[in-house]
Each structure stands twice: as C-alpha cells, then as structure tokens.
C-alpha positions in Angstrom: -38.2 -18.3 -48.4 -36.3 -19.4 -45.5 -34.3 -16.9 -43.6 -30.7 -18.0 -42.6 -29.0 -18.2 -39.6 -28.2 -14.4 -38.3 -24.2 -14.3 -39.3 -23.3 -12.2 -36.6 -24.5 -14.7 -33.5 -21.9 -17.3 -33.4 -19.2 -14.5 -33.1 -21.2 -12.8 -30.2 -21.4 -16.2 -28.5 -17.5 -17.2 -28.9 -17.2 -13.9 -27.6 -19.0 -14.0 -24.6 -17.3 -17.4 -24.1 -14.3 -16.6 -24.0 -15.1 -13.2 -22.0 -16.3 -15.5 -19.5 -13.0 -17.7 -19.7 -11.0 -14.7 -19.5 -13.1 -13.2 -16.5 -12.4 -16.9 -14.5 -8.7 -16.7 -14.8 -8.0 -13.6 -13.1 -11.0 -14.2 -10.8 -7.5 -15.3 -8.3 -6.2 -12.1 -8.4 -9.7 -10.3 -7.7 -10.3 -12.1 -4.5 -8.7 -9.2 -2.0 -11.7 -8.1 -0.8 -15.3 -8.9 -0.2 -16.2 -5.9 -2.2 -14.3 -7.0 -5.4 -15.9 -10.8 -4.7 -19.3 -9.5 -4.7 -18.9 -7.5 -7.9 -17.3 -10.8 -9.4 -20.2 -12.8 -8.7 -22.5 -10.2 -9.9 -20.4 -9.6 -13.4 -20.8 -13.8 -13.8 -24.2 -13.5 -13.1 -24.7 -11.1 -16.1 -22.2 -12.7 -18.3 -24.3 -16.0 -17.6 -27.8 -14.4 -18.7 -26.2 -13.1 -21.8 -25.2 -15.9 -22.9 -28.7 -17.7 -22.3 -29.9 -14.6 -24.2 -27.9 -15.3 -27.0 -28.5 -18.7 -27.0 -32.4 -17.9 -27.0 -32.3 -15.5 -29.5 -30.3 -18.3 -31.7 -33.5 -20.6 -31.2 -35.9 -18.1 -31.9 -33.9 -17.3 -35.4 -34.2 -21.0 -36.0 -37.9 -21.4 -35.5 -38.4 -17.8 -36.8 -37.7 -18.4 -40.4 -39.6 -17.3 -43.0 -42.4 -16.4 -41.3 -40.2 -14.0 -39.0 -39.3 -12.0 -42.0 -36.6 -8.6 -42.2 -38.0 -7.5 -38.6 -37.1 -10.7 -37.1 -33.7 -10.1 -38.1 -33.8 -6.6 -37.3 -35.5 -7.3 -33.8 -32.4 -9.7 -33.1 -29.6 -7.4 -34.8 -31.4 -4.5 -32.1 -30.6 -7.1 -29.1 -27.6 -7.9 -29.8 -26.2 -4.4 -30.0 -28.1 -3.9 -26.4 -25.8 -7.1 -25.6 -22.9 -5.9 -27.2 -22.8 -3.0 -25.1 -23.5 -4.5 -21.9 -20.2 -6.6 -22.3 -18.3 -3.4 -23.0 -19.7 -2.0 -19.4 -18.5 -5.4 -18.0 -15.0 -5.1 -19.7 -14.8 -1.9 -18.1 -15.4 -2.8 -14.4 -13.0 -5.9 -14.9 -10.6 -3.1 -15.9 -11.3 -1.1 -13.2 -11.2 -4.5 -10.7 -8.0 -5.3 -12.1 -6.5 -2.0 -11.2 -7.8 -1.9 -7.6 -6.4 -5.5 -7.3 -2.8 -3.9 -8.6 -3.3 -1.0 -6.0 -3.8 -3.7 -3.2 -1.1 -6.0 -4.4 1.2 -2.4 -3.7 0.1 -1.7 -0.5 0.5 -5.0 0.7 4.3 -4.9 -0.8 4.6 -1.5 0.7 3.8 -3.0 4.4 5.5 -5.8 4.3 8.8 -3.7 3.6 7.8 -1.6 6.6 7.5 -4.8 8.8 11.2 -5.7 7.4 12.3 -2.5 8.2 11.2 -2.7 11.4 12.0 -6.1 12.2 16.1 -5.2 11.3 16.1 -1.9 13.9 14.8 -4.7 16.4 17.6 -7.1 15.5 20.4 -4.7 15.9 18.5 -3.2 18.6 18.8 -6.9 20.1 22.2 -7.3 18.7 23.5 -3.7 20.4 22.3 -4.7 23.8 23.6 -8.0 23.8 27.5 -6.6 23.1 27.0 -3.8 25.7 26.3 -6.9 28.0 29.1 -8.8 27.2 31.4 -5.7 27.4 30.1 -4.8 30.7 33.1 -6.2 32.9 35.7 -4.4 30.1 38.1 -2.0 32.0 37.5 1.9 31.2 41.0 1.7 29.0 39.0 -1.1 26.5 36.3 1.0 26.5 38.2 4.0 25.3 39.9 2.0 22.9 36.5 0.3 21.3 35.4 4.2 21.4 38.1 5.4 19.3 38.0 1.8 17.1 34.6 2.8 16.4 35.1 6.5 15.5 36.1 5.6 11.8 33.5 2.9 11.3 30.6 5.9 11.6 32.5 7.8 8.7 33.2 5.0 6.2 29.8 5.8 4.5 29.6 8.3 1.7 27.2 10.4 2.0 25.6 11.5 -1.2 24.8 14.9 -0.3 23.7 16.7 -2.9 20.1 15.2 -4.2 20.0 16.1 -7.9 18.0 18.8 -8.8 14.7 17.9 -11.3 14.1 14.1 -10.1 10.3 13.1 -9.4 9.3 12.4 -5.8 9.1 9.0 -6.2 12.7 8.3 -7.8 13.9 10.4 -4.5 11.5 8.4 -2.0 12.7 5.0 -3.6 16.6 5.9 -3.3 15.7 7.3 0.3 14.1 3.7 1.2 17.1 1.4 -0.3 19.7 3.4 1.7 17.0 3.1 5.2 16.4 -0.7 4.0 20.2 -0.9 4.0 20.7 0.8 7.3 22.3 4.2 5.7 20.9 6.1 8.3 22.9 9.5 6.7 21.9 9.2 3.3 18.7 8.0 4.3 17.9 10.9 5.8 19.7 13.2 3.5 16.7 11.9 0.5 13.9 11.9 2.8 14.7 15.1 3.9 14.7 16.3 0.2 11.1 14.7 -0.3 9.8 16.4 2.8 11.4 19.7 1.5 10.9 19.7 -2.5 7.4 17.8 -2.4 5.5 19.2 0.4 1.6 18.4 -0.7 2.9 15.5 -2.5 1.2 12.0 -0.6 4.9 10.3 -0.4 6.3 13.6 2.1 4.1 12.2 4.8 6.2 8.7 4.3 9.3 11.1 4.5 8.5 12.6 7.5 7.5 9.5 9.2 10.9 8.0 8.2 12.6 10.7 9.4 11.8 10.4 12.6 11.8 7.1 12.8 15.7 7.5 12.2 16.4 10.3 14.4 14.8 7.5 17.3 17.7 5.0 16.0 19.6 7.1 16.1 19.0 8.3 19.8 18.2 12.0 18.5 14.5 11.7 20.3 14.1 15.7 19.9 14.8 15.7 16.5 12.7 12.5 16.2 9.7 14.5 17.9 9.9 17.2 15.5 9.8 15.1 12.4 6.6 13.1 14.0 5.2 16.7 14.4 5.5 17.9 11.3 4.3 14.9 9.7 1.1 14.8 12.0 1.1 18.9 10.7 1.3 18.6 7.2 -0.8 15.3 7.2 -3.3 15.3 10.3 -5.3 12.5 8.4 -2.2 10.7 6.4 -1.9 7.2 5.6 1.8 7.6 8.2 -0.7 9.9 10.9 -1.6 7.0 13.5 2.1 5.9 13.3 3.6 9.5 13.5 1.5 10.0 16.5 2.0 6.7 18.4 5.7 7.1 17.6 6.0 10.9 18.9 4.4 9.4 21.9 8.0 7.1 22.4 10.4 10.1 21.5 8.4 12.1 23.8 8.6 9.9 26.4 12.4 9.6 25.8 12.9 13.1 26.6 10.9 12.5 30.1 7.8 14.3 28.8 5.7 11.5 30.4 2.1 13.2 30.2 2.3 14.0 26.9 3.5 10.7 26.1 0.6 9.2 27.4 -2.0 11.8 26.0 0.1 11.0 22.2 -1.2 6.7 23.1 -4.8 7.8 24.3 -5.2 9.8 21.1 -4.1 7.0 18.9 -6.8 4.8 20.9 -9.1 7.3 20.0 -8.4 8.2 16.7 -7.3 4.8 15.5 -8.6 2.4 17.6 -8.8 -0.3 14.8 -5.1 0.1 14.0 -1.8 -2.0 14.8 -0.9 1.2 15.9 -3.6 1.2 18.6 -2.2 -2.3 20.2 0.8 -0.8 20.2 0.0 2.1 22.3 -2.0 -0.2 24.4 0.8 -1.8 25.2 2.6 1.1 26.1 0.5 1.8 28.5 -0.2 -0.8 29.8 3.1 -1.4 30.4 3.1 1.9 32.5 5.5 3.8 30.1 4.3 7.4 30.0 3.8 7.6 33.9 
C-alpha cells in the first residue's frame, strides 16, 4: 500500500512562505538599530532552515512510502509540530521587534519637536535683538510709548487656569506642549506645572520640570528657572531630561552671576554625560569662557 502525501505539509510550507514574505516587508521598519538587524538576520536564517526542513521532510514522505509505514507519518507529524512551534517563537520576537521599532519611531518624533522648540526660542531670540537694535537711536518718549503699546499685547492670552481635575498625565503633558510649541508661555506653564504637581513619580514630570525651566529662562525669570532645573535633577537624578536639566541650570545659574557653580553644573555634564549633545554644549560654554 502506498502511503499519501502527509496533508498537512503543503499548508506548513505556504505558511512559512508567506511568514517569510511578511517578515521581508517590514524588515524597513526594523532597521533602527544594529541590535534589531542582527536579530533580523538571525530570524531569516531560521525561517530559511525551516523551510529546507520542510521541504526535506516532503522528499522523505515521497520516497518513504509504503515501506515507511504509520511511524513515518507519525515521525513527520512529531516534526512538524517542533516546526510549528518554532514559527510561533519567531512571530513573537517579530512582535516584540515591531514594538521596539514603534518606541524608536516616538522618540525620534519626540526629539525632533524638541529641536523645533528650540530652534523658535532662537528665532525670536534673533528676532528680539534685532528690534532692540533698530530701536536703539528711539528717544526715551518712543520708548515709553512702545512700553505702554506693549503692555496689552502680554495680556491678550487667556489663560486657562484651572487644569481639570481627573485627566491622565499624558492628556495634561500634551496640552502643556501645544501651548509651549505655540509660544503660550502662561498656559504653558500653568499645565506643566500641574504634571510636575499631580504626577510626581510619573516618567513625563521630569519633561515638566525641564520645560518649566526652560520657560522661566525665556522668560528672563533665571531664579525661578534654577529652581525648576533643580527639582527636576531632584526628583529625577538619572531622567531621560537629567543631562539637559543640569547643563541648563548651569545657564540660569550663570545668569544670576553664580559663575563657579555655573562652571561646576558644565564639568558635571562632561562627566556624567560625556556622550551627549548636551556635553558639546557645555563644552562650548566653556570654552567660550562663560562661567568665569
């Protein structure tokens, strides 16, 4: 009696096919780091000798026939299962690669905000100094005027003062950050300052407190800046915001003419973080003699 084909290994191949198909399309999205590229290569090496596995174990039913009898079949049934659970084990790292892509893919989103932030403080840093410039030959009388003229402009904003009770950190962190990416300053700090307070342990107060200072400096309060950096750098020592709350209570404390501790704020940063874009910054600093 000739035995047939085992049923069950042409769907095991199409499904390690198109496993592997599937596993080649979102090898793109993988590629973030060498870590996830080497666990790649080493899934496709797997998938790849289970599918020569299957493929061999297709032969040997072939040739088996009769004479491989009930155990043949058994034998094969046996390996496939082994198979079969290998390629749930591989599904489940792709998973797990997939999510640490996703976690990247954030982070990278959440820096390059930062660097927008950043990069509109400098313009209307740029932008302030340039009209003081041109207003520098004004007579006292204009400059009482444009004093007065500007008086209203700093109250038009509505400030939303009351934070409503019950919301989740991150609904609060994410209003705090549109009104800082639209230059609220007031609100801004109004929802930062009710992450800081409400969620103390929580991960996203250490971004509050950073923020916070960072808008006290913009808004030429350098004490108050200094004590948000502090108790960021208190309530965080090793955050995700800690090398930037350090280098930047380093600035604030230098606007306030502490000079040494300035300085001693950029050599810790060197330091602590010597790897950091925070670290070039504070060489600069100092090399630039600021903190002397």
């Amino acid at each position: 009696m000739t035995l047939p084909n085992p049923p069950m290994l042409p769907w095991h191949r199409m499904g390690v096919l198109a496993f592997y198909s599937v596993f080649f399309m979102g090898a793109p999205t993988l590629g973030f780091t060498e870590t996830i590229n080497i666990d790649a290569a080493s899934m496709t090496s797997r998938i790849g000798q289970m599918e020569r596995r299957i493929m061999a174990l297709e032969a040997a039913g072939l040739r088996g026939g009769a004479s491989g009898g009930g155990m043949a079949v058994a034998d094969m049934e046996l390996r496939l299962q082994t198979i079969e659970e290998e390629m749930s084990t591989l599904n489940g790292a792709v998973e797990r690669l997939s999510r640490v892509a996703q976690t990247l893919a954030e982070k990278m989103e959440a820096q390059q905000k930062d660097l927008e932030l950043r990069l509109q403080d400098l313009e209307g840093k740029v932008r302030s100094g340039v009209a003081a410039s041109a207003g520098g030959d004004a007579s006292p009388a204009s400059h009482g005027e444009e004093a007065a003229a500007d008086t209203p402009k700093k109250t038009e904003l509505p400030k939303e003062n009351a934070v409503p009770e019950g919301l989740e950190a991150q609904a609060i962190y994410s209003k705090a950050y549109g009104y800082l990416t639209a230059t609220d300053y007031p609100n801004a700090k109004i929802w930062m300052d009710a992450v800081a307070t409400r969620y103390a342990e929580n991960p996203l107060a250490d971004n509050a407190f950073y923020w916070l200072g960072e808008i006290a400096l913009v808004q030429g309060d350098a004490q108050g800046a200094a004590v948000a950096f502090k108790k960021g750098l208190t309530a965080f020592p090793k955050g995700q915001k800690a090398a930037g709350n350090m280098l930047k209570m380093g600035v604030a404390l230098d606007k306030l003419g502490k000079k040494d501790l300035a300085k001693g704020m950029w050599e810790k940063v060197l330091k602590d973080y010597p790897k950091s874009g925070e670290a070039l910054k504070a060489k600069e600093f100092l090399a630039a003699g600021k903190g002397e």
